[in-house]
VEXKE-571854 format. One record per residue (C-alpha): residue number from 1; residue in one letter; x, y, z. Coordinates in steps of 0.5 Angstrom, whole numbers, plus 500, padded with zeros to 3 digits. Layout:
<nodes>
+-----+---------+-----+-----+-----+
: num : residuo :  c1 :  c2 :  c3 :
+-----+---------+-----+-----+-----+
: NUM :       A :   X :   Y :   Z :
...
+-----+---------+-----+-----+-----+
</nodes>
This chain:
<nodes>
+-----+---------+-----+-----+-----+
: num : residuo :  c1 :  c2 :  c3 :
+-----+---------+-----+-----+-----+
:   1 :       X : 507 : 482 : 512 :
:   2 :       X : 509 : 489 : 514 :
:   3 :       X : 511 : 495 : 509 :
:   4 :       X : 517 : 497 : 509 :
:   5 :       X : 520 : 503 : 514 :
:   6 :       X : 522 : 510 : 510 :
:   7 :       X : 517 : 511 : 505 :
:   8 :       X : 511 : 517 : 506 :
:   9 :       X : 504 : 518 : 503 :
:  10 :       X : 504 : 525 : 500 :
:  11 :       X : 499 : 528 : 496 :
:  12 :       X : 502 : 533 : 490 :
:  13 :       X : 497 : 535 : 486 :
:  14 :       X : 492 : 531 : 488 :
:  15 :       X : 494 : 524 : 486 :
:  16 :       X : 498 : 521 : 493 :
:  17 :       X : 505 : 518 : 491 :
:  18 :       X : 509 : 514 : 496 :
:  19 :       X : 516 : 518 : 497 :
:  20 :       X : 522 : 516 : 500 :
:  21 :       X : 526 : 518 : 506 :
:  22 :       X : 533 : 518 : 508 :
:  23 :       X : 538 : 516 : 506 :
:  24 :       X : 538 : 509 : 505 :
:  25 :       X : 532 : 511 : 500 :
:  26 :       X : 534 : 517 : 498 :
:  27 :       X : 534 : 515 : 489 :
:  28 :       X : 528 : 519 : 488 :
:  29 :       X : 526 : 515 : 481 :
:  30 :       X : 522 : 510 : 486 :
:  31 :       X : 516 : 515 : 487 :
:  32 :       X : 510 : 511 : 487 :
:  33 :       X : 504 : 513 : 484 :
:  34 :       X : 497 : 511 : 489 :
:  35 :       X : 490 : 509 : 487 :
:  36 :       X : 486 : 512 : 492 :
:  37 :       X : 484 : 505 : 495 :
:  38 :       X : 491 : 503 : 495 :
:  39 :       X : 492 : 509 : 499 :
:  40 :       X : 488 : 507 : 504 :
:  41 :       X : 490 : 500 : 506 :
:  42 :       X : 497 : 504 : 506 :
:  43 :       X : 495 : 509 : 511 :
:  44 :       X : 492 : 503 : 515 :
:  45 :       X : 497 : 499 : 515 :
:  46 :       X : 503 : 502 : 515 :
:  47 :       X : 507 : 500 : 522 :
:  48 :       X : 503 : 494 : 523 :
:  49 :       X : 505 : 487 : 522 :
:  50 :       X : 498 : 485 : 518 :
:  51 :       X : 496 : 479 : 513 :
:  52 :       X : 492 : 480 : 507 :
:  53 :       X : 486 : 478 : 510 :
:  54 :       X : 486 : 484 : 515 :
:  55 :       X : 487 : 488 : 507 :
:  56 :       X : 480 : 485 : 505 :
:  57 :       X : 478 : 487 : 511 :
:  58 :       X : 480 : 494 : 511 :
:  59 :       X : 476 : 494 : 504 :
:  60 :       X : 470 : 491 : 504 :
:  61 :       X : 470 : 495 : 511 :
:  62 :       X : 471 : 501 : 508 :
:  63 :       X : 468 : 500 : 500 :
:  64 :       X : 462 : 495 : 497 :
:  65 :       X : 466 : 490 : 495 :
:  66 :       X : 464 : 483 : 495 :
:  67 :       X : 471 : 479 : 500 :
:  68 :       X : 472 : 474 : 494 :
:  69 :       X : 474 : 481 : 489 :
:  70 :       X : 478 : 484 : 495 :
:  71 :       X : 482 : 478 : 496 :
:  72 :       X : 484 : 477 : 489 :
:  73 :       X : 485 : 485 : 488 :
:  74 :       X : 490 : 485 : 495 :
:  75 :       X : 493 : 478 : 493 :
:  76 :       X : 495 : 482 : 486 :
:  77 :       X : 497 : 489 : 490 :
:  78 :       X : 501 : 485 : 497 :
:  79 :       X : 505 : 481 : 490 :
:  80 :       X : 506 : 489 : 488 :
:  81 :       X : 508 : 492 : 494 :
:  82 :       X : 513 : 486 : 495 :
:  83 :       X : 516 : 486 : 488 :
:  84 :       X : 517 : 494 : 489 :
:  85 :       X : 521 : 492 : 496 :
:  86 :       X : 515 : 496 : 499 :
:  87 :       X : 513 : 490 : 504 :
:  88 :       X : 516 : 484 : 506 :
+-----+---------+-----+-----+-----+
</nodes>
């Protein structure tokens, strides 16, 4: 899997959105709010090729979190992120 180029993580007013860039993004009803463990993975994965077991490792890495929780969280957000055309 790999998350779509054209897409930056910002911070506005404290919450961290992906906001598009260029002009193949450029329709600006697609920002996307972040959680800040959703935020994580995306600025560790970003211009990787990765698979979701690299996703659960990042968190149980970086969050107590038991592997099989993980796994189920980053099998939901990774079905999101394609669905949104964020990762491929």
């Amino acid at each position: 899997m790999q998350l779509k180029d054209g897409f930056g993580l910002r911070d506005v007013c404290g919450e961290k959105v992906l906001v598009p860039e260029g002009l193949e993004n450029i329709d600006y009803s697609r920002i996307i709010n972040l959680n800040e463990t959703a935020a994580y993975l995306w600025e560790n994965l970003v211009g990787k090729e990765f698979e979701i077991e690299d996703m659960v490792d990042l968190l149980c890495k970086e969050y107590d979190v038991p592997a099989d929780v993980a796994l189920n969280d980053c099998n939901a957000l990774a079905k999101k992120w394609i669905e949104a055309g964020l990762a491929k």
